[in-house]
C-alpha positions as CSV (number, residue, x, y, z in Angstrom):
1,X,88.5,-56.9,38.6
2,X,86.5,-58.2,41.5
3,X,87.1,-61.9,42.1
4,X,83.8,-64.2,42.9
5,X,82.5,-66.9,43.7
6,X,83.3,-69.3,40.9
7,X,79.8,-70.7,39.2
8,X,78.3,-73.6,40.6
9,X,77.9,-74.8,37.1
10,X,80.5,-76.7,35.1
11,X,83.9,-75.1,33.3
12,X,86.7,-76.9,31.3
13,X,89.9,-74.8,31.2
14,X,93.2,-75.5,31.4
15,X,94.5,-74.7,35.1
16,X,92.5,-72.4,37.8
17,X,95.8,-71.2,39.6
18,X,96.4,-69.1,36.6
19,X,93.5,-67.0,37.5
20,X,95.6,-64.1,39.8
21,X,98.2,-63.7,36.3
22,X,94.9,-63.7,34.4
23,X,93.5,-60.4,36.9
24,X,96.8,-58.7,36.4
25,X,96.4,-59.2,32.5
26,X,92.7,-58.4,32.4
27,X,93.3,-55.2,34.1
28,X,96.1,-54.0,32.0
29,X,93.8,-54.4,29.0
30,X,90.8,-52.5,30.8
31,X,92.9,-49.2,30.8
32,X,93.0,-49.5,27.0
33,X,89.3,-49.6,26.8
34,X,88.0,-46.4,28.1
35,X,84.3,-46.8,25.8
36,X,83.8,-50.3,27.3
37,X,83.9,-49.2,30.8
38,X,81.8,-46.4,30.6
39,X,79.0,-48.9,29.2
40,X,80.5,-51.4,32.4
41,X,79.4,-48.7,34.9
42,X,76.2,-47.7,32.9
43,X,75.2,-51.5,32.8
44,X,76.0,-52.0,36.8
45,X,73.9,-49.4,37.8
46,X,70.8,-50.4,35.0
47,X,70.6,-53.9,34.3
48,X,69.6,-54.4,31.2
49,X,70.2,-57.6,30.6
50,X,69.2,-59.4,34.1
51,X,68.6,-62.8,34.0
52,X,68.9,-63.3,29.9
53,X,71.5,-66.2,29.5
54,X,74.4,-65.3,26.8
55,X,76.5,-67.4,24.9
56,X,80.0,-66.0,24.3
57,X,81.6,-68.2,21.7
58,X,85.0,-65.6,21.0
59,X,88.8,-65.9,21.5
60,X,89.5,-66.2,25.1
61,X,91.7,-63.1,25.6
62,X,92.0,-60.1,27.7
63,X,89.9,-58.0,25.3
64,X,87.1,-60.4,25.4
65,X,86.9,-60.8,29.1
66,X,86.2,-57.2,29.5
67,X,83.6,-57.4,27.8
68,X,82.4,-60.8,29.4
69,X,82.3,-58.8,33.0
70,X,80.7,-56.1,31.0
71,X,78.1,-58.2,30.1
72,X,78.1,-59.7,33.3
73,X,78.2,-56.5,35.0
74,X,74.4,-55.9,32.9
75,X,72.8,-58.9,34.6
76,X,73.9,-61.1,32.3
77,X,74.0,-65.3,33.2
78,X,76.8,-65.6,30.6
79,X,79.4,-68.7,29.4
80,X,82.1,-68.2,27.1
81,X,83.7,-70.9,24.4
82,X,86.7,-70.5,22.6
83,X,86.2,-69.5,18.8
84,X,89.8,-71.3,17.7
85,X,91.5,-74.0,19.3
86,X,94.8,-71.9,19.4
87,X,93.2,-68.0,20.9
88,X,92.9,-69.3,24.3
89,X,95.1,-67.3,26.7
90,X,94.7,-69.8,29.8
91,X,95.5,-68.1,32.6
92,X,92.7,-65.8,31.3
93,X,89.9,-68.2,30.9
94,X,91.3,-68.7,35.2
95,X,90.1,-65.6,36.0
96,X,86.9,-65.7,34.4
97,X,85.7,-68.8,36.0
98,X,87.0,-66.9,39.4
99,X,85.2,-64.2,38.5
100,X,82.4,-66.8,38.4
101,X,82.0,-66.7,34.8
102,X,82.4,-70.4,33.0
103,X,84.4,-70.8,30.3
104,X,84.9,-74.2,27.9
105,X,88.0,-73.6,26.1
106,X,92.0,-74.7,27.0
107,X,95.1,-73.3,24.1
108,X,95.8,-76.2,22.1
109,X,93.2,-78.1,22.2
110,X,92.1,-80.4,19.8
111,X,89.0,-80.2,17.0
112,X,87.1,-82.6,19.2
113,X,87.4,-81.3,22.3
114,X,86.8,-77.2,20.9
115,X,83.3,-79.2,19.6
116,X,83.0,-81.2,23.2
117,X,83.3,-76.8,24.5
118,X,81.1,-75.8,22.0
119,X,78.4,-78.2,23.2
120,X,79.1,-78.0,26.7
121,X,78.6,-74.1,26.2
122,X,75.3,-74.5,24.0
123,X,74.0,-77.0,26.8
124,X,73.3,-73.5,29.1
125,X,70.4,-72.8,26.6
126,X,71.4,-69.2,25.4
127,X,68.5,-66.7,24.1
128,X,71.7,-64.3,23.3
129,X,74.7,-65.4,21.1
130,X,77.6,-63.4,20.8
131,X,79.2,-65.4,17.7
132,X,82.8,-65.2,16.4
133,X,82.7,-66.8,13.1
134,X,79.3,-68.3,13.2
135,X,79.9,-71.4,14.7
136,X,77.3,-71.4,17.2
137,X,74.4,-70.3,15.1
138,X,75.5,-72.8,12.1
139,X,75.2,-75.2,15.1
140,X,72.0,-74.4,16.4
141,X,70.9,-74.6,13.2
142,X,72.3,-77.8,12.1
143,X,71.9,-80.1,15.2
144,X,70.0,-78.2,17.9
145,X,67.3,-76.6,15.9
146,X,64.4,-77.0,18.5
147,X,67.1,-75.0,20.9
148,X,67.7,-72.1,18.2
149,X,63.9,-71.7,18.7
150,X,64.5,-70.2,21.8
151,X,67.4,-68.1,20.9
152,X,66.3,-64.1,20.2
153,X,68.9,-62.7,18.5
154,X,73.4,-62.8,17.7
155,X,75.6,-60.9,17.0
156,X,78.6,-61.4,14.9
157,X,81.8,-60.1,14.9
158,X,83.6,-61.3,12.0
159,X,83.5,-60.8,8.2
160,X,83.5,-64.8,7.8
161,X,80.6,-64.7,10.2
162,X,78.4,-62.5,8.5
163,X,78.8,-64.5,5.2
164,X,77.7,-67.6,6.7
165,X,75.0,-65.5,8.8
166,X,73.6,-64.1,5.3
167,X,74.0,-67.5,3.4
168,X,71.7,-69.1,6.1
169,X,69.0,-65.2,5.5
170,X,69.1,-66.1,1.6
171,X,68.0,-69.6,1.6
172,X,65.3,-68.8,4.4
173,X,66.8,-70.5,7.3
174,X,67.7,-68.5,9.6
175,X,65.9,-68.6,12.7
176,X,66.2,-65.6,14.7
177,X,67.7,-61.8,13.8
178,X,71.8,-61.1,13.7
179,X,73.3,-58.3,14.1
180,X,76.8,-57.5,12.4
181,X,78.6,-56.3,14.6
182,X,81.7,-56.6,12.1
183,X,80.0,-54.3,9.5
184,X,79.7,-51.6,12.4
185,X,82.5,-48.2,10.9
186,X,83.8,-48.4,14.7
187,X,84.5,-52.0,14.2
188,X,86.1,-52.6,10.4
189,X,87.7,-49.7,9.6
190,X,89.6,-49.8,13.1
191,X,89.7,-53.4,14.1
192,X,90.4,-55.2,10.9
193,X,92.6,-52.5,9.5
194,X,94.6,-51.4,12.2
195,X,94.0,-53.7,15.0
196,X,94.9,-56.8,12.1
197,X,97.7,-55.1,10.0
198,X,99.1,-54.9,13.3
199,X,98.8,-58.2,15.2
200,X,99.4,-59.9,12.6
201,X,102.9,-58.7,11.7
202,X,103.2,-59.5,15.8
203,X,102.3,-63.1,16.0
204,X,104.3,-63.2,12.5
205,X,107.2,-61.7,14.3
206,X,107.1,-63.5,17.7
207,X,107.0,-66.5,16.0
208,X,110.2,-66.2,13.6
209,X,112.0,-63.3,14.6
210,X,112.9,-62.2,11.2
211,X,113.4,-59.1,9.6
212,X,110.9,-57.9,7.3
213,X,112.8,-54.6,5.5
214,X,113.8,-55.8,2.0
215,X,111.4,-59.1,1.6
216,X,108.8,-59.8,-0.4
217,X,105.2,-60.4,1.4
218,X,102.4,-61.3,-0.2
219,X,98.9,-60.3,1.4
220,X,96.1,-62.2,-0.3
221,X,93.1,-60.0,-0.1
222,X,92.5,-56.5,0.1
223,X,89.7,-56.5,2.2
224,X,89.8,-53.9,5.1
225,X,92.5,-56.7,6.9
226,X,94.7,-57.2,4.1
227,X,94.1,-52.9,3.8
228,X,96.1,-53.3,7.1
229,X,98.4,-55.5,6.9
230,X,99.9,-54.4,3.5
231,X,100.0,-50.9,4.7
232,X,101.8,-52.4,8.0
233,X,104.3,-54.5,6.2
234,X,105.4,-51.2,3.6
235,X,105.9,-49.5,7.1
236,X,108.4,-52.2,7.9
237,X,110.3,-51.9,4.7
238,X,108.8,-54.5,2.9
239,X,107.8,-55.3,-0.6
240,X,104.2,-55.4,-1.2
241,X,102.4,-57.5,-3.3
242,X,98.6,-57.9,-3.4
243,X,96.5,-61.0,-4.9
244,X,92.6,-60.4,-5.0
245,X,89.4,-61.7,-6.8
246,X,87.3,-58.3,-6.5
247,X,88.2,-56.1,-9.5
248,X,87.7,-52.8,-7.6
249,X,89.4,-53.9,-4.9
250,X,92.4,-55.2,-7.1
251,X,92.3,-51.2,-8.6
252,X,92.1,-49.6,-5.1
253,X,95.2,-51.7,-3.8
254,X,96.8,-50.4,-7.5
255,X,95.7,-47.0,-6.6
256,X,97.0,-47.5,-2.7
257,X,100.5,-47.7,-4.4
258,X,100.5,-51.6,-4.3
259,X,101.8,-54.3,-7.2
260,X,98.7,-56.2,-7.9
261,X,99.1,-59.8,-9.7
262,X,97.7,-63.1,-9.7
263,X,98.7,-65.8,-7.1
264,X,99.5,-67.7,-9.8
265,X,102.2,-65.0,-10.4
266,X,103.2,-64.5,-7.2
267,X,103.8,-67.5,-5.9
268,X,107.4,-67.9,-7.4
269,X,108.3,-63.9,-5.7
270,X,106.9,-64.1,-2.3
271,X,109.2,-64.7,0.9
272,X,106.2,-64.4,2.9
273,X,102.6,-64.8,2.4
274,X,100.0,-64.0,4.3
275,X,96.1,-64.9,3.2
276,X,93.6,-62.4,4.4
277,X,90.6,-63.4,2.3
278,X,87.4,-65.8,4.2
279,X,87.9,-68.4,1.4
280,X,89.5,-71.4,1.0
281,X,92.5,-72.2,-0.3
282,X,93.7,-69.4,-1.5
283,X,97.2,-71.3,-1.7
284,X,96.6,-74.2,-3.6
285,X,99.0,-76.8,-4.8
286,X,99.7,-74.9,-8.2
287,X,101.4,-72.2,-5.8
288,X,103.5,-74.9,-3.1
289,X,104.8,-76.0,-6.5
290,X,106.4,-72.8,-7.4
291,X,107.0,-71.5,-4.4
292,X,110.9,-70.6,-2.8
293,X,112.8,-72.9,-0.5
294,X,112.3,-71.5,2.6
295,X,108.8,-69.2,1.7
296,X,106.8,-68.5,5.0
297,X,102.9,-68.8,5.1
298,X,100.8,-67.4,7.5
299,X,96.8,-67.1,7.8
300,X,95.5,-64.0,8.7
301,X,92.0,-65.4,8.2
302,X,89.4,-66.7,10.9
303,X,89.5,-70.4,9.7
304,X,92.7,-72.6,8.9
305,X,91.3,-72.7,5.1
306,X,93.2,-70.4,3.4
307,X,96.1,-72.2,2.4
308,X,95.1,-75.9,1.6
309,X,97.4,-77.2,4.2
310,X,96.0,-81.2,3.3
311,X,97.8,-80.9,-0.4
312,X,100.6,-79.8,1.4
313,X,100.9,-82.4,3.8
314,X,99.9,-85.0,0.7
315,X,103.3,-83.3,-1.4
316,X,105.7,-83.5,2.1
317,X,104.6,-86.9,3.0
318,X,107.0,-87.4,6.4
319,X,109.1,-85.2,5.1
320,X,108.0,-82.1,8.4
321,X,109.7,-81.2,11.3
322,X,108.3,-78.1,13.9
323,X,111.4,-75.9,14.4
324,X,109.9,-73.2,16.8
325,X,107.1,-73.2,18.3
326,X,104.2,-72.3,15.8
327,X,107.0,-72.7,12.7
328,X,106.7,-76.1,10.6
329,X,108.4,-76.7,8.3
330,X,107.8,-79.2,5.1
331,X,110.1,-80.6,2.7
332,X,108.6,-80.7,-0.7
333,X,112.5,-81.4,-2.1
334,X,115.7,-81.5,-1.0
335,X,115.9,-77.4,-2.3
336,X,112.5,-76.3,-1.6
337,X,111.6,-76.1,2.1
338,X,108.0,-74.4,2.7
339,X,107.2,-73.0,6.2
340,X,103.8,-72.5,8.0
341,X,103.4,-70.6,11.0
342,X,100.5,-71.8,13.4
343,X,99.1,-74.7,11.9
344,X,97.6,-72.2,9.2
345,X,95.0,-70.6,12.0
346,X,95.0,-66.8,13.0
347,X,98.5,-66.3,13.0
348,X,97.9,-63.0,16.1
349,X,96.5,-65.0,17.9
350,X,98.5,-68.0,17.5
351,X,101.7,-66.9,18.1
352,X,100.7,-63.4,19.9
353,X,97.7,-61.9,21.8
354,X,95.7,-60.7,19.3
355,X,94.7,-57.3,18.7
356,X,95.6,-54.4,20.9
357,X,92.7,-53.6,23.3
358,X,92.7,-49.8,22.4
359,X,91.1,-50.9,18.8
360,X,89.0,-53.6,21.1
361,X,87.5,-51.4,23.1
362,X,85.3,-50.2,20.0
363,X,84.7,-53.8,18.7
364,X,83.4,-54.8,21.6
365,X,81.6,-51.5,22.9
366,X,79.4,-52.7,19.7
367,X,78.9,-56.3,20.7
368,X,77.9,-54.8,24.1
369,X,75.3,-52.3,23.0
370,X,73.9,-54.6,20.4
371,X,73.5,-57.7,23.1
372,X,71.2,-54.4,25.0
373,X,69.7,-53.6,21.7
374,X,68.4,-57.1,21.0
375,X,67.6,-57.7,24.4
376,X,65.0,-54.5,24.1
377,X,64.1,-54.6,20.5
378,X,64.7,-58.4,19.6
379,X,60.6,-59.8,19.5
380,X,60.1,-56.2,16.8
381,X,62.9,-58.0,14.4
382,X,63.0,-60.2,11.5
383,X,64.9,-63.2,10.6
384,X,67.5,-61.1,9.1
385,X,71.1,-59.5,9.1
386,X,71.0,-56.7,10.6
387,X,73.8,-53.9,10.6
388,X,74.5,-51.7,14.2
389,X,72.4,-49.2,14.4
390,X,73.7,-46.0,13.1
391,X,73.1,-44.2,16.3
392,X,75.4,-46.3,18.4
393,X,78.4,-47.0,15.9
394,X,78.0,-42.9,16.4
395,X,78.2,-43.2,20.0
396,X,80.9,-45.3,20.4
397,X,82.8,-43.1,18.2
398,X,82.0,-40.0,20.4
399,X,82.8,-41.8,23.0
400,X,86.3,-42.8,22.3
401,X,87.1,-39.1,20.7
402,X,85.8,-38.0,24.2
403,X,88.3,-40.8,26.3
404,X,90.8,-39.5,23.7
405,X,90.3,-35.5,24.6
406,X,89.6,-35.2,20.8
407,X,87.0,-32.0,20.2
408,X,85.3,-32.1,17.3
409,X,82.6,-29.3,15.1
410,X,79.1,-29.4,15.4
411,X,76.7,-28.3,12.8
412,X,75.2,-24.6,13.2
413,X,71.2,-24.6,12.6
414,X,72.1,-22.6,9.8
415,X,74.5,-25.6,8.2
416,X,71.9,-28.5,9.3
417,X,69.8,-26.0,7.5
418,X,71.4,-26.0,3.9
419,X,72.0,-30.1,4.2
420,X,68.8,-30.7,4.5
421,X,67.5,-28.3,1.9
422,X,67.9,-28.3,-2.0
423,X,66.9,-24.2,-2.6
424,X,70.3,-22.8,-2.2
425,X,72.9,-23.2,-5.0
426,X,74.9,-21.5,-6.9
């Protein structure tokens, strides 16, 4: 990565002379993310997105400053904000602001200062917003609404996102078009199955260093991240147990070989839970209560709402102590000691670095090709959702088959022939 002048304008990170450990980091990723660069080079040598000023609200990692410089690379006058006070790597948001790209965002900090970054980030007047949760464009909406007017499309990268994104497209707020960049098949069924089920049994592991083979782990959800992280914790020996809400996705976990069972249920069996759902308190009060002493939580999900951590602090009183770092526990009684691992916040990125950048490099070769689709097509769209358009997810997956040395069929004239058709049969 070629270093830069940093940006004349302002930046809020935790320590500049990180930046050179940062450059070694950011590098390391990049040789996971084959697709990304190829778009990096097409973008240097085309431009698309000169001058258009992007907001970057995501978790400060090496993954996402690839694609910041890709972005960058395109012309882009981009900032970046942290989407969770505890993603940040540091010594990555250094080499950024080297690389003379501003970022707002320090690990650890606290809800009013990730707000003070968010505002500071919003103050550059995006037109583009690459969103990780939907915190920027709920904010634009909520308190800067004569700014959202000038914004001319997102993107979105989580499934949390996308539900707020489509609350705000059903009651007719929503002022400019999204695209879902988490609904893309090169971003779900690779990032939040693999890339999750994996990073998440990391930051798990980093943070406790306990064996999983013979306990008990409950994954509530069975969305395509709790997909991964059950398969992922069987792989490791353990004993799976699934909650969920959906009724077809209660049968498929069944069918995937899984015991399904209410929390209710499963709250007196589980060693260690992890929530995977985009709702809130998924562990409730009812399930601290029966819980084991020494049960482990841990939030897979984008926001700390998964497990009702203010009716557990409300039942421990001062009874807490942090024992690792990212590990509190809370004494509910003398026999029952309940632990939570990263303040209940995404536990990968927490107590680890997220997801590996091989899965990355497709996430984010979709937010990069939809910040160039909007930036071409944005002023022909609706206030909508939008999904990635089928012809790139396609792309990006012949792409990375290609970086792989996969070869794959193509269909003859005569085969495009009979799918097309409705003559031939038996």
């Amino acid at each position: 990565m070629a270093a830069a002048a940093p940006s004349s304008r302002n930046f809020d990170i935790k320590d500049p002379s990180l930046a050179a450990d940062g450059r070694r980091r950011i590098e390391w990723a990049e040789r996971e993310m084959p697709v990304l660069r190829q778009i990096r080079e097409r973008f240097r040598s085309e431009r698309p997105l000169a001058g258009i000023r992007i907001l970057a609200c995501a978790h400060i990692t090496t993954e996402t400053a690839n694609l910041a410089l890709t972005l960058q690379a395109g012309g882009a006058d981009a900032v970046l904000c942290a989407s969770n006070p505890l993603s940040t790597q540091d010594d990555v948001a250094a080499a950024l602001v080297e690389a003379g790209i501003p970022v707002f965002a320090i690990k650890g900090e606290d809800n009013d200062t990730y707000y003070r970054h968010m505002n500071a980030a919003m103050d550059h007047r995006p037109q583009i917003v690459v969103d990780d949760g939907a915190d920027v464009v709920s904010s634009l909406h909520k308190e800067r609404k004569d700014q959202a007017a000038e914004v001319i499309g997102a993107t979105e990268e989580t499934t949390t996102g996308v539900i707020r994104d489509q609350a705000m497209e059903r009651e007719g707020v929503l002022q400019f078009p999204v695209i879902a960049v988490n609904d893309a098949d090169t971003k779900h069924f690779f990032d939040n199955r693999y890339g999750t089920g994996q990073s998440t049994l990391d930051g798990i592991l980093r943070a406790t260093n306990i064996l999983l083979a013979g306990r008990t782990i409950v994954v509530g959800g069975y969305g395509w991240c709790g997909k991964g992280i059950a398969t992922r914790s069987r792989g490791m020996g353990a004993h799976v147990v699934v909650t969920e809400v959906d009724p077809v996705r209660a049968l498929e976990a069944v069918m995937d070989g899984f015991t399904v069972m209410s929390m209710n249920r499963a709250a007196a069996l589980g060693d260690i839970f992890i929530t995977a759902s985009g709702n809130i308190n998924v562990i409730d009060r009812i399930h601290f209560e029966q819980m084991k002493d020494g049960a482990i939580m841990a939030n897979a999900g984008h926001f700390n709402s998964e497990i009702n951590l203010a009716a557990l602090e409300q039942m421990t009183g001062e009874g807490r102590r942090t024992l690792r770092p990212y590990v509190e526990e809370f004494m509910l009684a003398e026999d029952q000691r309940l632990i939570v691992l990263g303040e209940g916040r995404l536990i990968n990125l927490a107590a680890a670095e997220g997801h590996p950048a091989s899965v990355m490099d497709m996430s984010f070769a979709n937010q990069a090709l939809s910040v160039e689709y909007l930036a071409k097509h944005a002023t022909t769209l609706e206030n909508k959702v939008y999904t990635v358009p089928k012809e790139l997810d396609s792309e990006i997956a012949r792409l990375k088959l290609a970086a792989m040395k996969v070869e794959i069929d193509t269909l003859s004239p005569e085969q495009e022939h009979y799918l097309s058709s409705w003559e031939m049969g038996t």
